[in-house]
C-alpha positions, 0 to 999 in steps of 0.5 A: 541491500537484496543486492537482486534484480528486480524489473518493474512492468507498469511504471506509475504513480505506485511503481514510482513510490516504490522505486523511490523507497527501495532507493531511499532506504537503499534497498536496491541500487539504481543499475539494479532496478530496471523499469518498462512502460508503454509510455517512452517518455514515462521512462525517460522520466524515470530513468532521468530522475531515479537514475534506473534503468529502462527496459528497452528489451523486456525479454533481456530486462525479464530475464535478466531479474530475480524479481519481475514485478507488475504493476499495471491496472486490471485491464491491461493486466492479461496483456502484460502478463502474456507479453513476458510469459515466455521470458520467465523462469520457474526461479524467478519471483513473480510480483503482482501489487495489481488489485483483484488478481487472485493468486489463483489467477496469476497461476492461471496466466502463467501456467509453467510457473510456481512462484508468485507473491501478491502484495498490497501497498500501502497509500502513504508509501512517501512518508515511510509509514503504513502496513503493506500486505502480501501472501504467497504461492506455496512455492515461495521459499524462505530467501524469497520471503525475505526479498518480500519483507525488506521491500516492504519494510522499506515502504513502512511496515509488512504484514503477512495476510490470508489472500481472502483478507486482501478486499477488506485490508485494500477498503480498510488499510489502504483507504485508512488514511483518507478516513482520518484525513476526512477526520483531520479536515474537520478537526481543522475547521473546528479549530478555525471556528474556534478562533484560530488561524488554519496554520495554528489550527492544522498544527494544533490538530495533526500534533494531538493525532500524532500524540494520540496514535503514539499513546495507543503504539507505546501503551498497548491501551485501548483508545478508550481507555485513554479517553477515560483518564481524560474525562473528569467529572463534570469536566470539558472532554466528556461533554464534547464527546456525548455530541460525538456518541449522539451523532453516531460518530463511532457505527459512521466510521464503521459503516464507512469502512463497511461500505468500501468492503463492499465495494472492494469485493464488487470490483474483485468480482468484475475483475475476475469475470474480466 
């Protein structure tokens, strides 16, 4: 447990997985988060379901924390920042999980303060697994450091990244799940098509991609040097993977992640002309 304060800007859909995983792996108490939001029955509801507390103060709730994060959309973030500039203090971690604000523009926006950390969640935080990805201000200390990676370890796995790195982690990590979910689908409906009910064959599938990433984290190989002991001459496998080779099904997946690169830094871009 951190046993620190931390107050919550922005209480949605990522604010909310978070709070609940910090409470879950027992991270913070209840009577230590507390939460604003421009929405009072947002806050109703999550004060009733979380037991946290709301921030009918923000001046008081900002100062009272050792950890502010933001989590608000690029549109509304200048407006949050500028309503609790004049509360912080230049102890206090400034956390933002806001795509498209740059470190840089953090010190911009609040100008007497040094300490800031940039974090990415990841999009499976409910299930307890993902990379979520942070970089810091250099100001940011050893102590501080470490309230990063335990709030992020609760969330799944923490992974230190250079900010120039965050456009691709955000179109490839945080989008990762849909590309295999998309993947997944289609080994579904294969499996229907082959005769199978959708239940046996969502189970039959999403078992062989569990046992399938567990052999590539326990043994370090290569996926294909797993396939390669799969293949026998002649044999099942290697004719059903010449269709996928044939199809392109490997450049697919990385014109995909390619793609969403590309479209990451445009609204990186917007976001930093906004």
């Amino acid at each position: 447990m951190l046993q620190q304060k931390i107050v919550f800007i922005g209480g949605g859909n990522m604010a909310e997985g978070m709070v609940k995983g910090f409470l879950l792996k027992g991270i913070f108490q209840p009577q230590e988060i507390c939460i604003f939001d421009i929405l009072a029955e947002r806050m109703e509801y999550l004060e009733t379901t979380y037991q946290i507390k709301q921030a009918r103060d923000l001046a008081a709730a900002v100062r009272g924390a050792s950890i502010i994060l933001l989590a608000v959309g690029p549109q509304d973030f200048e407006k949050a920042a500028s309503s609790i500039n004049d509360f912080i203090t230049k102890e206090q971690l400034v956390v933002s999980i806001c795509a498209g604000i740059t470190i840089e523009k953090l010190m911009e926006l609040f100008q007497e303060h040094k300490k800031f950390a940039r974090i990415m969640p990841n999009t499976m935080i409910e299930t307890g697994f993902g990379y979520s990805a942070v970089c810091t201000s250099a100001a940011v200390g050893d102590a501080e450091q470490v309230w990063l990676d335990t709030m992020l370890n609760a969330l799944g796995r923490s992974l230190q990244i250079k900010e120039s790195l965050f456009n691709a982690f955000t179109a490839y990590s945080c989008a990762g799940p849909a590309y295999v979910l998309y993947f997944l689908a289609a080994m579904i409906d294969a499996g229907v098509q082959s005769g199978f009910s959708r239940t046996d064959a969502t189970a039959i599938a999403s078992e062989n991609l569990l046992a399938a990433t567990t052999m590539v984290q326990q043994t370090g190989k290569h996926p294909y040097q797993i396939t390669d002991t799969m293949t026998s001459p002649a044999g099942i496998t290697i004719d059903g993977l010449q269709v996928l080779s044939e199809k392109g099904f490997h450049g697919i997946v990385m014109s995909s992640v390619k793609q969403a690169v590309a479209r990451t830094n445009e609204v990186g871009m917007q976001s930093e002309r906004n």
